[in-house]
C-alpha positions as CSV (number, residue, x, y, z in Angstrom):
1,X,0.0,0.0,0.0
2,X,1.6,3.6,-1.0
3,X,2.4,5.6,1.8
4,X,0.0,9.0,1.9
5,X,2.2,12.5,1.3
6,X,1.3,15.3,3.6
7,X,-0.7,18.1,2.1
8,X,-0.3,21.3,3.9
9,X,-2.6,24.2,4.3
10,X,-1.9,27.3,1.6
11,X,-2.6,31.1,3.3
12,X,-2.2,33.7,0.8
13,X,-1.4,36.4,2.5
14,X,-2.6,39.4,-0.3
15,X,-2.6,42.9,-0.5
16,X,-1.6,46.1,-2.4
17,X,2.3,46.6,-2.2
18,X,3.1,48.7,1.3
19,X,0.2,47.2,3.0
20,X,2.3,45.1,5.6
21,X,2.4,42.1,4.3
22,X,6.0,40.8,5.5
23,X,5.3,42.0,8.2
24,X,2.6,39.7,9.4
25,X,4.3,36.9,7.6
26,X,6.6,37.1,9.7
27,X,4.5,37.3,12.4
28,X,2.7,34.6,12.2
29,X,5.7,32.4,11.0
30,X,7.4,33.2,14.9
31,X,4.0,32.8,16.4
32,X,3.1,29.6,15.2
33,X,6.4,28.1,14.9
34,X,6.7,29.1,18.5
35,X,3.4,26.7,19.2
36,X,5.8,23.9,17.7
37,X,3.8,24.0,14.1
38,X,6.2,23.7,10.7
39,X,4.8,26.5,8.9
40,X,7.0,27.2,5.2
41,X,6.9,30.7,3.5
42,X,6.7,31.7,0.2
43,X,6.9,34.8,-1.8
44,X,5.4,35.2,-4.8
45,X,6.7,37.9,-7.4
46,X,6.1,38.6,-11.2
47,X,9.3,39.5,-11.7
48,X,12.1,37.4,-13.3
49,X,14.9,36.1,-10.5
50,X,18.0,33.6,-10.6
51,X,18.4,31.0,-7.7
52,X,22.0,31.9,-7.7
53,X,24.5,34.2,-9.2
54,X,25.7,34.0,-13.0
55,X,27.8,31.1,-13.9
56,X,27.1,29.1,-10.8
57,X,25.9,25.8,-11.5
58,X,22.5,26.9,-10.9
59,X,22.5,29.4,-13.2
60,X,24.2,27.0,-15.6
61,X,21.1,24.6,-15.4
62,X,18.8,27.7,-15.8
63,X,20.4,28.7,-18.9
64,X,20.5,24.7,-20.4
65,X,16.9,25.2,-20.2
66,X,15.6,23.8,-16.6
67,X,12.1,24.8,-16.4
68,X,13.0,24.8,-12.5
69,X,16.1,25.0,-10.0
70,X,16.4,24.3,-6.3
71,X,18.8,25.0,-3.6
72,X,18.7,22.6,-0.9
73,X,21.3,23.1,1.7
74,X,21.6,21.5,5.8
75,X,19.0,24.0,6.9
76,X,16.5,24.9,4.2
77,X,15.4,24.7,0.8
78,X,15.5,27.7,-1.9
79,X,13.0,27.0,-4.3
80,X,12.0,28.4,-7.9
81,X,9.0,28.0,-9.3
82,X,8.4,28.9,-12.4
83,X,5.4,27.2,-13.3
84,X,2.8,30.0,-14.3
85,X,-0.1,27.1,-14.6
86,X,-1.8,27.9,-10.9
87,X,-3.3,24.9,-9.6
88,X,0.3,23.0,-11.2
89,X,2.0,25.7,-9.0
90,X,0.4,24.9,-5.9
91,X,0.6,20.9,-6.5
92,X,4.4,21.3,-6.4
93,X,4.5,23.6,-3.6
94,X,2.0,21.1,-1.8
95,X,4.9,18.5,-2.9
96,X,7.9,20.1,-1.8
97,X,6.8,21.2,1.7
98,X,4.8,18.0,2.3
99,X,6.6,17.9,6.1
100,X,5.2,21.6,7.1
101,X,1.5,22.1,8.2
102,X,0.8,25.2,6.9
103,X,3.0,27.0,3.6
104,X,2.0,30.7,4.1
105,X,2.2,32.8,0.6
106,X,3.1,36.2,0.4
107,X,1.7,38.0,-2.7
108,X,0.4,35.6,-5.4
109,X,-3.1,35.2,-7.0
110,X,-6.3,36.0,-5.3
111,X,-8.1,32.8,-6.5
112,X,-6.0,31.1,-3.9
113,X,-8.1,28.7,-2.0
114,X,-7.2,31.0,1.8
115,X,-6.6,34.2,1.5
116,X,-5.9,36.7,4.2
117,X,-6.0,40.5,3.1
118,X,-3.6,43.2,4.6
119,X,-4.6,46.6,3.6
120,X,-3.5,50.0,4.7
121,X,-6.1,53.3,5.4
122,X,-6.8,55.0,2.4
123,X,-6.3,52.2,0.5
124,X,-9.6,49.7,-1.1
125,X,-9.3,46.0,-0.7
126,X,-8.4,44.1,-3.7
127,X,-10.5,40.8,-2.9
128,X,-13.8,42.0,-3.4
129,X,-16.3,39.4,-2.7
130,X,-16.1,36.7,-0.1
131,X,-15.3,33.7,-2.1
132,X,-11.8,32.1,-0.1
133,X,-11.4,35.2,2.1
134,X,-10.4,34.1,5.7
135,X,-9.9,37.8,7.4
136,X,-9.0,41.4,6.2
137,X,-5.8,43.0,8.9
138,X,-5.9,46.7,8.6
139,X,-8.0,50.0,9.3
140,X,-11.5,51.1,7.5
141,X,-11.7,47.0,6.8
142,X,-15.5,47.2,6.9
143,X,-16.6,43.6,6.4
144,X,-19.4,41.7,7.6
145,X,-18.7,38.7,5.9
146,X,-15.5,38.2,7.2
147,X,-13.4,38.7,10.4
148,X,-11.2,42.0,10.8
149,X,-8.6,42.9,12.7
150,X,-6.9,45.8,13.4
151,X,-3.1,46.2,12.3
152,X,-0.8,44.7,14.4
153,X,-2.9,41.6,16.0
154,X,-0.6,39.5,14.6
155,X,-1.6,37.0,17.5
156,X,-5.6,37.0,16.7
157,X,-4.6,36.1,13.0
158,X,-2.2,33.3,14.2
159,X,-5.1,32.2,16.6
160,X,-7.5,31.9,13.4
161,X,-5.1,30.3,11.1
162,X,-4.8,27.5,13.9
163,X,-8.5,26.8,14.9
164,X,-8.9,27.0,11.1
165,X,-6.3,24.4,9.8
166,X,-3.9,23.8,12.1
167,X,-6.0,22.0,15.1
168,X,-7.5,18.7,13.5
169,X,-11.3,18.2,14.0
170,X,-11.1,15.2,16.2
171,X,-13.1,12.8,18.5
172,X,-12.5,10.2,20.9
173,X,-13.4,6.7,21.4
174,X,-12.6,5.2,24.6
175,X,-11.8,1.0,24.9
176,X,-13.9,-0.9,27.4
177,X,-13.7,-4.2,25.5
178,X,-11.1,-5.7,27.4
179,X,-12.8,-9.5,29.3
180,X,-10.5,-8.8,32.8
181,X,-10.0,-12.6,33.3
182,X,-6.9,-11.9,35.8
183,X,-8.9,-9.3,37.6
184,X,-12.6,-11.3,37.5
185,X,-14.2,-8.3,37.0
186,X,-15.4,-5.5,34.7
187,X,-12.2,-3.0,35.1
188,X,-14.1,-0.4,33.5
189,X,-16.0,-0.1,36.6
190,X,-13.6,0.0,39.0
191,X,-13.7,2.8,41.3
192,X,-11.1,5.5,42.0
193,X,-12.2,8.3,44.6
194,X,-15.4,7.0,44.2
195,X,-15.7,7.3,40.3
196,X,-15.4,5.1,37.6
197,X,-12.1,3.9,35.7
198,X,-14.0,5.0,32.4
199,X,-15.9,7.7,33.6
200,X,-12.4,9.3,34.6
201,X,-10.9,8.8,31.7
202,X,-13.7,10.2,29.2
203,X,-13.3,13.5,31.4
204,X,-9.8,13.5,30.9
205,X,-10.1,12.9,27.1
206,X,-13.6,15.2,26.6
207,X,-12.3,18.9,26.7
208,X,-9.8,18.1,24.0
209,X,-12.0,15.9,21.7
210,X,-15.6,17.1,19.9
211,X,-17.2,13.8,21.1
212,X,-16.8,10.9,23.1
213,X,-17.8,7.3,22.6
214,X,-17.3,4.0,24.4
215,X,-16.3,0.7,22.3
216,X,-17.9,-2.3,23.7
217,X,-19.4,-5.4,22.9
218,X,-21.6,-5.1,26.4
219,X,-22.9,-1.6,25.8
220,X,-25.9,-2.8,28.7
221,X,-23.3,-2.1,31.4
222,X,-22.8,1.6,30.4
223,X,-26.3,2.7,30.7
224,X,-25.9,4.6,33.4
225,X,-23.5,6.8,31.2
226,X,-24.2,9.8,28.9
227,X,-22.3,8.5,26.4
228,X,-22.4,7.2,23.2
229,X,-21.4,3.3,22.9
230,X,-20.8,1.2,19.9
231,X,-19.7,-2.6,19.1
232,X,-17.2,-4.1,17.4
233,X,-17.9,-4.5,13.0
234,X,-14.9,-6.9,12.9
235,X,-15.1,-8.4,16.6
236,X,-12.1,-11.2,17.4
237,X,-9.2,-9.5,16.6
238,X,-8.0,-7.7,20.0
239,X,-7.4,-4.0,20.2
240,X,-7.7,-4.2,16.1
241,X,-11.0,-4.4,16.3
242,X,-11.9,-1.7,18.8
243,X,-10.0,0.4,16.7
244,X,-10.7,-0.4,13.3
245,X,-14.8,0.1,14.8
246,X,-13.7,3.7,16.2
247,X,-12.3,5.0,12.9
248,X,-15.5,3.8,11.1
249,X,-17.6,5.5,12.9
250,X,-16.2,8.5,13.9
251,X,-17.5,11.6,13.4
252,X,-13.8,13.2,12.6
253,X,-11.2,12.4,10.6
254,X,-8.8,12.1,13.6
255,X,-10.3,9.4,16.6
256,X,-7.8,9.8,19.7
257,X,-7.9,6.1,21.3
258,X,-8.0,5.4,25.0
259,X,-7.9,2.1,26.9
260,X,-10.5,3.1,30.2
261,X,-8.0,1.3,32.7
262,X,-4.9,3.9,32.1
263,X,-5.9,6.5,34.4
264,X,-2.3,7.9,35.3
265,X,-2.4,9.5,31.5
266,X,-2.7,13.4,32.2
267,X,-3.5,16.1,30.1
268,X,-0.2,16.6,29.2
269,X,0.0,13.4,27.4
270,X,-3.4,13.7,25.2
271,X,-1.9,16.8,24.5
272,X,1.1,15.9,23.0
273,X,-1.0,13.5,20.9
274,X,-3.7,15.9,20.0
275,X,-1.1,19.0,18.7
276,X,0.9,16.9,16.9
277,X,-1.4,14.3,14.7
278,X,-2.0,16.5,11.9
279,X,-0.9,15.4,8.3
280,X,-0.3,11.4,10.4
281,X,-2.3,8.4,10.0
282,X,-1.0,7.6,13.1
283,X,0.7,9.5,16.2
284,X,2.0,7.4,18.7
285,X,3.9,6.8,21.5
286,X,6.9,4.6,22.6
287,X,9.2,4.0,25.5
288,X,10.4,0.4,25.1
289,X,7.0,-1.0,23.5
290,X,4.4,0.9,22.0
291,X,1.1,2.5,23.3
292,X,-1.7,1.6,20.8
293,X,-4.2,2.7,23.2
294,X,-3.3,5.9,23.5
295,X,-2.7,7.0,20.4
296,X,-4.4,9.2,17.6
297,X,-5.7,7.6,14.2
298,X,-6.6,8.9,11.4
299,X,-9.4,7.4,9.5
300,X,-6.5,6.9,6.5
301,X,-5.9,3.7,8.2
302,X,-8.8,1.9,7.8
303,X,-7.7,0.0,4.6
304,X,-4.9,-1.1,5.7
305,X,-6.5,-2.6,9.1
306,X,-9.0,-3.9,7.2
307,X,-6.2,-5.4,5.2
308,X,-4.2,-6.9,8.2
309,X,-7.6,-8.3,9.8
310,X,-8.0,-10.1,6.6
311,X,-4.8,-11.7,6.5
312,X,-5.4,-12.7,10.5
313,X,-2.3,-10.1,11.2
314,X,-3.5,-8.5,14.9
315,X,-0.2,-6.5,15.5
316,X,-0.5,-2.9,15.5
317,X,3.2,-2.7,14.4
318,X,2.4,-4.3,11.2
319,X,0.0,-1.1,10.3
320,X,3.2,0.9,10.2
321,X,5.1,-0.1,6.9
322,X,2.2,1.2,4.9
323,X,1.3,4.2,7.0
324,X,2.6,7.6,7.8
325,X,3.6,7.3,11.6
326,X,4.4,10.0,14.1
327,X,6.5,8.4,16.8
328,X,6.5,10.4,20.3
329,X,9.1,8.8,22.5
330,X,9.1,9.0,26.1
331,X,11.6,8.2,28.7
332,X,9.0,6.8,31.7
333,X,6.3,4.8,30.7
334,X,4.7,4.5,33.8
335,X,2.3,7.1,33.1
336,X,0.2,4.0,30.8
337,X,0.1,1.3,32.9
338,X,-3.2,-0.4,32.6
339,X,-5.2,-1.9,35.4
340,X,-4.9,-6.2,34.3
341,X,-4.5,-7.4,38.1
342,X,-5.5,-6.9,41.6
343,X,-1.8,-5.4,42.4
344,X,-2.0,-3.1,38.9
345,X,-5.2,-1.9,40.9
346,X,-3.5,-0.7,44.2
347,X,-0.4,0.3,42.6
348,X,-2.7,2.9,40.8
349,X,-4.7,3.9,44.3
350,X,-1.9,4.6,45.7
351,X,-1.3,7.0,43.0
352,X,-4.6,8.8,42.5
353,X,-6.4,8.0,45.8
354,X,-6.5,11.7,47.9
């Protein structure tokens, strides 16, 4: 199975020359970088330029009749494009920056997809209907279709570019399908400061998530819950098949899984999982095993579980050959250990019990 490429978001940052628009490029590039997002720039120009100085070997390449050069050194790449076809243009860029999140464009054409508008007083906006327009930054930016923000709020554009694109739509499904045989009884149920195992861990997992849902093949003993519960489509197959039932029905294209008996996983953890799963099919993490159940899918994976359940293959390892994996690694992995015995069980009072 091929391997999925990233496709990053494209902000065209527009406006008539003067307006600021370098300005809040690179604003937003410190802000949202700052957050830990890979965010490329672009400027787009009419004007005829030369990746490197005459007779280079760049220039050598340009004047054999390259349609493109490149420079790619340690740190960065230099990149010209001189494709004047749009939607080819913005393929290639989408190609060449397929490990950043977000590629923000200075300049360029206004039948971008997402466009921000700088524009200075005096001046009249050049996007003049709605169609792709995210915000207009500047003053007299009378708009009731779109946002506006004054000149300067760098940060209030950063914060819409991220609840925008940047933060994944995502839900949660939480794993109560395991039988307990070691601890001889349901360990979803088991109480910690008088609450249940799953009941703490869908309030841990709820303010980061639009919706919540329990997978379980006994959905009789959650009743008493107001929460969503579903059954296995595939049952037999372990934590596969909870899984491969949360991606299915999901009502986002990113499910954050949970087993209910890890309730030493903080919000520091889902977190980690839930900034950093954009443009993954899976994100991940790993001391010396891995931690399939607490982990973010992306509903990209569903042929290729459906593919391993087929062959009888259970492992979650063996979804990673085909798959675009974000590994987080950790150096205690005491914060995930699950509830199988009696001693797992007072381990974790001692823990959490105030």
């Amino acid at each position: 199975m091929e391997k999925q490429v990233n496709r990053p978001v494209i902000v065209h940052i527009v406006g008539k020359k003067g307006a600021g628009k370098t300005d809040l490029m690179a604003g937003l590039i410190r802000i949202l970088s700052a957050k830990g997002y890979r965010v490329a720039a672009v400027r787009h120009s009419p004007h005829a330029h030369a990746a490197d100085r005459a007779g280079t070997d760049t220039d050598r390449y340009k004047k054999a009749g390259a349609v493109g050069t490149a420079l790619a050194a340690a740190q960065e790449t230099s990149l010209f494009v001189p494709v004047s076809d749009w939607p080819k243009k913005v393929s290639l860029l989408e190609n060449v920056f397929c490990d950043a999140e977000l590629v923000l464009m200075e300049g360029g054409n206004r039948k971008g997809k997402h466009k921000i508008e700088v524009k200075k007083a005096g001046e009249s906006l050049l996007c003049k209907t709605g169609a792709g327009l995210l915000a207009v930054v500047g003053p007299e930016a009378h708009r009731g279709d779109v946002p506006v923000f004054a000149a300067g709020d760098v940060n209030g554009v950063a914060d819409l570019i991220e609840g925008a694109f940047l933060v994944p739509g995502i839900s949660a499904a939480v794993m109560a399908g395991g039988r307990s045989r070691r601890l001889g009884r349901n360990k979803a149920l088991l109480e910690i400061n008088n609450r249940a195992l799953l009941e703490r861990v869908l309030n841990r997992v709820s303010p980061f998530v639009q919706k919540a849902m329990v997978i379980t093949n006994h959905p009789e003993e959650y009743c008493h819950l107001d929460v969503a519960t579903a059954k296995d489509i595939r049952p037999g197959c372990g934590p596969l098949s909870g899984i491969h039932a949360a991606l299915t029905l999901a009502v986002s294209e990113y499910v954050l899984v949970m087993s209910c008996d890890i309730p030493l996983v903080t919000d520091i953890q889902i977190r980690q999982l839930v900034s950093s799963c954009r443009g993954y099919d899976i994100t991940i993490f790993k001391h010396k095993n891995f931690e399939p159940l607490c982990a973010v899918y992306r509903q990209s994976c569903l042929d290729a579980l459906d593919e391993l359940i087929d062959h009888q293959e259970y492992r979650i390892i063996d979804l990673f050959p085909a798959l675009n994996v974000n590994v987080i690694r950790v150096n205690d992995a005491d914060v995930f250990r699950s509830i199988n015995t009696r001693e797992d069980y007072e381990y974790i009072l001692t823990r959490l019990i105030k």
